[in-house]
C-alpha positions in Angstrom: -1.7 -25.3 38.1 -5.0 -25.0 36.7 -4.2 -21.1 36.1 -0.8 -21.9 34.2 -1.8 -23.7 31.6 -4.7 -21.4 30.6 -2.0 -18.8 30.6 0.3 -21.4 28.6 -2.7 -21.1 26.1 -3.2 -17.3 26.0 1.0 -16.9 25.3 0.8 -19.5 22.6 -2.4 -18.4 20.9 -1.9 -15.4 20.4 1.6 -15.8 19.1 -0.3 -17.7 17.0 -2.2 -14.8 15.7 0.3 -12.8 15.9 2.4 -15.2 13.3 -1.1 -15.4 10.9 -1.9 -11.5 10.7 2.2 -11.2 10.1 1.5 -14.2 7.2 -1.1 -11.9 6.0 0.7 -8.3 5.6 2.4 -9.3 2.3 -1.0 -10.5 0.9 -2.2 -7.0 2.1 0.5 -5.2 0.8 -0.6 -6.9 -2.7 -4.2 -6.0 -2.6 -3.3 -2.7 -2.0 -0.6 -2.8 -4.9 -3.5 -4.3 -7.2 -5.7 -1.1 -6.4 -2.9 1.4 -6.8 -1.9 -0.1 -10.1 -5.7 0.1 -11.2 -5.9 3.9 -10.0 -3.2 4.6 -11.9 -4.1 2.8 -15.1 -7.2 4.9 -14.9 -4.9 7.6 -14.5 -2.9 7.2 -17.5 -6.4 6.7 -19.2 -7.9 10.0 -17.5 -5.0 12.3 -18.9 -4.2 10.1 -22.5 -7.4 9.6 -23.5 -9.9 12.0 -21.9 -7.7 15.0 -21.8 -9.0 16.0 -18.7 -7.3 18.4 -15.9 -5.2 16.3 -13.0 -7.7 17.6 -10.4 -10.7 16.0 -11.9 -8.9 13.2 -13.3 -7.8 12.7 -9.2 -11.3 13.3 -8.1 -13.0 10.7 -10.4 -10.4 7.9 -9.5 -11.1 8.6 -6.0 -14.6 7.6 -6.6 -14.1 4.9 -8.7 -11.5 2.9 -6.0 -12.2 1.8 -2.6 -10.4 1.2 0.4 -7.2 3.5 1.4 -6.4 4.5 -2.3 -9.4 6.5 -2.4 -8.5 8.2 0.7 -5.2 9.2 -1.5 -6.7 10.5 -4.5 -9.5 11.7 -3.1 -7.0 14.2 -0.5 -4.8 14.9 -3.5 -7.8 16.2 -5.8 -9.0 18.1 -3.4 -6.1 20.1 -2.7 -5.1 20.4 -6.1 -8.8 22.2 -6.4 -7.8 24.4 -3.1 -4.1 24.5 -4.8 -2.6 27.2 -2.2 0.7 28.1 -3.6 1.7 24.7 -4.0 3.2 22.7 -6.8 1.6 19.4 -8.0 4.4 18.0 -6.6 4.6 18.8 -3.8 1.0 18.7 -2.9 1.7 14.8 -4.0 4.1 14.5 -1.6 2.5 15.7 1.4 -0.8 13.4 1.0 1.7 10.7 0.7 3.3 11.3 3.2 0.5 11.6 5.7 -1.2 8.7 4.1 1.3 6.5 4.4 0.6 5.5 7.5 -3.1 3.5 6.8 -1.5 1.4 4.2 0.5 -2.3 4.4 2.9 -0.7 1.6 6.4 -1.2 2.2 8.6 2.0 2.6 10.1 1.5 -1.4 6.3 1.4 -2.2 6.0 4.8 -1.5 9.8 6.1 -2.5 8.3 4.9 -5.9 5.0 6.8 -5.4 7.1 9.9 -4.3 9.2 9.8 -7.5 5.9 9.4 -9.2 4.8 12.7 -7.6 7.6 14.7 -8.6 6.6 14.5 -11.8 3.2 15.1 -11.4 1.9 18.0 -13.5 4.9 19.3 -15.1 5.4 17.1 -17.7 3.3 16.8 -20.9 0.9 14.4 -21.8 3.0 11.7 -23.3 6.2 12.2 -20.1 2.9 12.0 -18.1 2.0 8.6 -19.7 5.4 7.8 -19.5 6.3 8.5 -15.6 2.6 6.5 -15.1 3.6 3.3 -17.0 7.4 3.3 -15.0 5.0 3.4 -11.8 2.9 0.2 -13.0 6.0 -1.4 -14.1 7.2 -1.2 -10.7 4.2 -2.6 -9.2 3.9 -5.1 -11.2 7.6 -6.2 -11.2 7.0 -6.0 -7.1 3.8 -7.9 -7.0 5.1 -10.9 -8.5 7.9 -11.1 -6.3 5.6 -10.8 -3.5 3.1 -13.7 -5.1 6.5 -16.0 -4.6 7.2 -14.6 -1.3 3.7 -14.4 0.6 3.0 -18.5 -0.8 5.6 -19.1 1.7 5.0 -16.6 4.6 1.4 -17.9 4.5 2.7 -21.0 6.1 6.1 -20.3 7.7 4.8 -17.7 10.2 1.9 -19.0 11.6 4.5 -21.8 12.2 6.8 -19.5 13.8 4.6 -17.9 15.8 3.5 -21.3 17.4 7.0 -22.4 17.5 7.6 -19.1 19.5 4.6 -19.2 21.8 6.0 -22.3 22.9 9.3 -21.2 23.3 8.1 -18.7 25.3 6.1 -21.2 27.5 9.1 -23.7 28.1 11.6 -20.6 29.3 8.5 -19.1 31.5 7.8 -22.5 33.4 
């Protein structure tokens, strides 16, 4: 008896977790958002008001950001540096796509940062600019959807995931 109910306990605590850490992902997802929209407003400033090369523009927001953003820029720069054959684009598109898998961005997330990239040194300054600011209007359109969204989630899954521990105890016993 004595062994069921602390097992009753484990199944519905950590569905409780479980429902809090799935609460938290969206507020993740924003944080992350926040920094990319930063990096890339220091990007826009890099290459409109500093005239410097993408490379170096890369590196420098790489050491200006923390967290999994840096990891991004900081991989891009360097193999824009190394460059091997590759196109700006393309070389965007294959840090992306490996980094992907650190981050709480959602898969449009990066489709947007993908469309980014295939811009990404062919254009002018001012397209340049421009392709940068429809990125940060994107992020910011999505972060306030996600500000309404995550309020909610914040309390309806650690709900659910009590609701479903205990759920799962009732059909076990």
């Amino acid at each position: 008896m004595i062994l069921q109910m602390a097992g009753a306990m484990l199944i519905v605590l950590t569905s409780t977790i479980a429902g809090i850490c799935w609460g938290f992902q969206t507020a993740y997802r924003i944080e992350e958002l926040q920094a990319l929209q930063r990096a890339m407003t220091m990007l826009q400033n890099q290459i409109g008001f500093l005239y410097r090369p993408l490379p170096e523009a890369l590196e420098e927001i790489g050491k200006n950001t923390r967290g999994v953003i840096e990891n991004l820029f900081c991989a891009v720069a360097k193999d824009m540096e190394q460059r091997k054959g590759l196109s700006g684009e393309d070389i965007w598109k294959e840090a992306v796509r490996q980094w992907q898998y650190g981050t709480c961005l959602a898969k449009e997330d990066i489709e947007a940062m993908l469309c980014f990239g295939a811009s990404l040194g062919y254009l002018d300054m001012a397209e340049q600019k421009a392709s940068i600011a429809l990125l940060l209007e994107y992020i910011e359109i999505t972060m306030e959807n996600l500000r309404q969204k995550s309020k909610k989630q914040i309390k309806l899954y650690p709900s659910m995931g009590i609701l479903t521990g205990l759920l799962l105890v009732v059909v076990l016993l």
